[in-house]
Backbone as CSV, one residue per row, in Angstrom:
resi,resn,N_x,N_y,N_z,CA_x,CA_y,CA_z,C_x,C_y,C_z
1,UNK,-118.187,-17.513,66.207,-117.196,-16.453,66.295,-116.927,-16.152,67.773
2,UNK,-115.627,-16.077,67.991,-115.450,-15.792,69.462,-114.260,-14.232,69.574
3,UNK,-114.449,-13.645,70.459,-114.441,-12.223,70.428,-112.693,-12.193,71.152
4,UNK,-111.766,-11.856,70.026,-110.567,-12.327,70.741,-109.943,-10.636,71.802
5,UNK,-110.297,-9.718,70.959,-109.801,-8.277,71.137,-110.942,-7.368,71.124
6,UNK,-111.333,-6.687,72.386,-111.976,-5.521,72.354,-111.163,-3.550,72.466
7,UNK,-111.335,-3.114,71.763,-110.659,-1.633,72.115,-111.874,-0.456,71.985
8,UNK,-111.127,-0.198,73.212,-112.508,1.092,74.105,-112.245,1.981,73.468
9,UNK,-113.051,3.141,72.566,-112.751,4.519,71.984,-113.122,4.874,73.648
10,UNK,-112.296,6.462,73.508,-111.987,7.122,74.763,-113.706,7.601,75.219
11,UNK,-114.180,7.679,74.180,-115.823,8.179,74.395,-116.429,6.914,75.127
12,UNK,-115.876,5.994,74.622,-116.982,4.687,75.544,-116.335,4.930,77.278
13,UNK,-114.643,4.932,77.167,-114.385,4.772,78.633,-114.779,6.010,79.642
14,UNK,-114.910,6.816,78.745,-115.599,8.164,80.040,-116.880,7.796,80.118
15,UNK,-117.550,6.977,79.622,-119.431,6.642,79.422,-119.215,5.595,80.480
16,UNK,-118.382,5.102,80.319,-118.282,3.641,81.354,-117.653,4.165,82.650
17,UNK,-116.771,4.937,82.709,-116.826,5.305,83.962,-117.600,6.163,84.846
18,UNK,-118.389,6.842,84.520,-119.118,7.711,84.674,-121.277,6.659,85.259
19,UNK,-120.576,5.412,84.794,-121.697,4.625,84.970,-121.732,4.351,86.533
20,UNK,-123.186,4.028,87.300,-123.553,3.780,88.361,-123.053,2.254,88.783
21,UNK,-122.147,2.096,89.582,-121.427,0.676,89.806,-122.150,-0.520,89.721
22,UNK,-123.473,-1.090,89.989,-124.750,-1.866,89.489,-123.888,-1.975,88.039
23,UNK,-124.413,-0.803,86.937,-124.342,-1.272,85.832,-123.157,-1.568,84.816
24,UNK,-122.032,-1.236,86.043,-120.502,-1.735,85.356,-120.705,-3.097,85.809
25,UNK,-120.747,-3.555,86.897,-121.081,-5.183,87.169,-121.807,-6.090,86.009
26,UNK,-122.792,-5.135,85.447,-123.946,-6.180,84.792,-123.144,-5.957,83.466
27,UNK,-122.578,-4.830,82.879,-121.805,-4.613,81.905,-120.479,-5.701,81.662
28,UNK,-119.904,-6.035,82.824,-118.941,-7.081,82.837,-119.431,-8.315,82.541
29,UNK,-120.417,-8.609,83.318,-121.120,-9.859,83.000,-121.579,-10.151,81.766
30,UNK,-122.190,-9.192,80.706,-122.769,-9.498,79.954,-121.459,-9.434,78.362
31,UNK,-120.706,-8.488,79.163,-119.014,-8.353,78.087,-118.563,-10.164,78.164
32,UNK,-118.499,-10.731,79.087,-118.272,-12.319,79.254,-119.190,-12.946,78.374
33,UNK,-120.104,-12.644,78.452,-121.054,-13.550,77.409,-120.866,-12.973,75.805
34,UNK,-120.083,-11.940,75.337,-119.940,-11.269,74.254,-119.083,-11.727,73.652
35,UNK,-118.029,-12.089,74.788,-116.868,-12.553,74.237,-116.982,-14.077,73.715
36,UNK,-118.185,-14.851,74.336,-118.114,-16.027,73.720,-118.769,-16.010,72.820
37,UNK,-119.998,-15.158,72.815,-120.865,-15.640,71.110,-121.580,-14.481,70.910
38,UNK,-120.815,-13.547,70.268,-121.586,-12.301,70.599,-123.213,-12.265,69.853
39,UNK,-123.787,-13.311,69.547,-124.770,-13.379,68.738,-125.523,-14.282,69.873
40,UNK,-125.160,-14.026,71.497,-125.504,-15.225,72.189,-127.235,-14.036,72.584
41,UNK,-128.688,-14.832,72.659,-129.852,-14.634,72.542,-130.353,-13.405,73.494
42,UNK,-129.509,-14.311,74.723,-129.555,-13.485,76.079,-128.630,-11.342,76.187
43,UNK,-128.037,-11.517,75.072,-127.356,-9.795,74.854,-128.049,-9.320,73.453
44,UNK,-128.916,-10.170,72.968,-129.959,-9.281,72.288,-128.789,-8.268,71.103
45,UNK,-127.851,-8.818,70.389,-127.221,-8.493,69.574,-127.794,-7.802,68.555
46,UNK,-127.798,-6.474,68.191,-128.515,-6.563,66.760,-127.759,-4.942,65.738
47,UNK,-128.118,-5.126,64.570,-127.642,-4.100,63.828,-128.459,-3.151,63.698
48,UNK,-127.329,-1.528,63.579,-128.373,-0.270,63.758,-128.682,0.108,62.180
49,UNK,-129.730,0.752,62.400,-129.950,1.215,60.569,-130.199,2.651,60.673
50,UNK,-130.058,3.784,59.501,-130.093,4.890,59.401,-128.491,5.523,59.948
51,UNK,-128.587,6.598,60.050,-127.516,7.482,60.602,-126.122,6.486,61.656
52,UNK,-126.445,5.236,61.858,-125.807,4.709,62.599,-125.654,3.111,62.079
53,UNK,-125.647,3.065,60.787,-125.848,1.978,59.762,-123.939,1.602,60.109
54,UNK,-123.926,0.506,59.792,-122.222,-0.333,60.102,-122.528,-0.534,61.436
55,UNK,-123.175,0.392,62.604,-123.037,0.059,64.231,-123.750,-1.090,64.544
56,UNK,-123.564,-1.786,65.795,-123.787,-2.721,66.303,-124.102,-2.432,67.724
57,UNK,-125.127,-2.558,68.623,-125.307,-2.873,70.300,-125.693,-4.108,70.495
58,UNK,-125.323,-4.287,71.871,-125.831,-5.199,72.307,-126.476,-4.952,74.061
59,UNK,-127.161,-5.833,74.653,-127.745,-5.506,75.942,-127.192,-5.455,76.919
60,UNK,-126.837,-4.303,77.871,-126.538,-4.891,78.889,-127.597,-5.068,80.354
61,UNK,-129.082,-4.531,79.947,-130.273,-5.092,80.796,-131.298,-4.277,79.868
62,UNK,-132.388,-3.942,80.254,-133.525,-3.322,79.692,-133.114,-1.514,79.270
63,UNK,-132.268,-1.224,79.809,-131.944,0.236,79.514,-130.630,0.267,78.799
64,UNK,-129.452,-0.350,79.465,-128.088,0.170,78.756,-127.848,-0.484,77.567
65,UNK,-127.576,-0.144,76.899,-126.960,-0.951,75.353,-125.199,-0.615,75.351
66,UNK,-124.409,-1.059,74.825,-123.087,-1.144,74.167,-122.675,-0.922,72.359
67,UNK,-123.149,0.242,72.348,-122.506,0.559,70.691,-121.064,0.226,70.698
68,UNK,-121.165,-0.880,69.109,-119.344,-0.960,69.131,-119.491,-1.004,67.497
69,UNK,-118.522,-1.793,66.780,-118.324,-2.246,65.193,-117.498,-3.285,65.748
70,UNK,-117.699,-4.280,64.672,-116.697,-5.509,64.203,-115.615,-4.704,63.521
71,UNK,-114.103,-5.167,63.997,-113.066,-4.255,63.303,-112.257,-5.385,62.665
72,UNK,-112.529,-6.415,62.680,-111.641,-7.184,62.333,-112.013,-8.703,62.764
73,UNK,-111.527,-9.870,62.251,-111.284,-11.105,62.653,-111.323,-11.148,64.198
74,UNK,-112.392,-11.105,64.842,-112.790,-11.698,66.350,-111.931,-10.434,66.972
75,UNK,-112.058,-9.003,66.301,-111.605,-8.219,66.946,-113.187,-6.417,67.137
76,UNK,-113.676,-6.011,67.964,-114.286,-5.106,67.957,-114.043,-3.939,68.661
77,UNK,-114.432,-2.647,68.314,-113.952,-1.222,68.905,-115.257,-0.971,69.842
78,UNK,-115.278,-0.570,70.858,-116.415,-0.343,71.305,-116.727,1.408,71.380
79,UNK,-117.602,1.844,71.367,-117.981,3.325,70.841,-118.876,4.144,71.781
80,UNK,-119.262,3.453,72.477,-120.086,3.986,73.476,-121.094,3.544,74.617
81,UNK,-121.648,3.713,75.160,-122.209,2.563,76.671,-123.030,3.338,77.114
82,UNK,-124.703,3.651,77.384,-125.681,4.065,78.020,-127.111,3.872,77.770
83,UNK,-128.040,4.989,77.992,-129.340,4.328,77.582,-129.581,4.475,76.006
84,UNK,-131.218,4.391,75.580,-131.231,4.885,74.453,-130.480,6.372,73.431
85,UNK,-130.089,7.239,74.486,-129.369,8.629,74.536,-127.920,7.932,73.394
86,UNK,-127.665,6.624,73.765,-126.161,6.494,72.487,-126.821,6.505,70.979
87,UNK,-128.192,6.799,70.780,-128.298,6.743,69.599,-128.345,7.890,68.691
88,UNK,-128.343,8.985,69.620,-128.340,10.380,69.537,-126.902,10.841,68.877
């Protein structure tokens, strides 16, 4: 599966801008590797369970994760961007 369309809810882009420039860099980098296989080993892809069951993160180093959903055919919404705190 390759990731044709991403769309930022307004909650992810104030989380992302609001991020320390380091981790928009590593965030870009690791959005490149999302887009090719978002199941790729190295972004640690995985599904949430409980209160946040349908969500999806993935890594962007040892602290930030990327909450999003699959919305469609190689299309995903992204929902939010920080530390463990997006699970809250």
């Amino acid at each position: 599966m390759i990731i044709t369309k991403i769309y930022p809810a307004s909650h992810f882009t104030k989380a992302y801008r609001d991020l320390p420039e380091p981790i928009k860099i590593q965030a870009k980098q690791k959005e490149e590797i999302f887009l090719n296989n978002p199941f790729d080993r190295r972004i640690n892809t995985h599904k949430l369970k409980g209160e946040l069951k349908g969500y999806w993160v993935y890594s962007v180093n040892y602290q930030y994760r990327i909450l999003f959903r699959f919305s469609g055919a190689g299309e995903v919404i992204y929902y939010d961007i920080g530390t463990h705190e997006i699970y809250r």
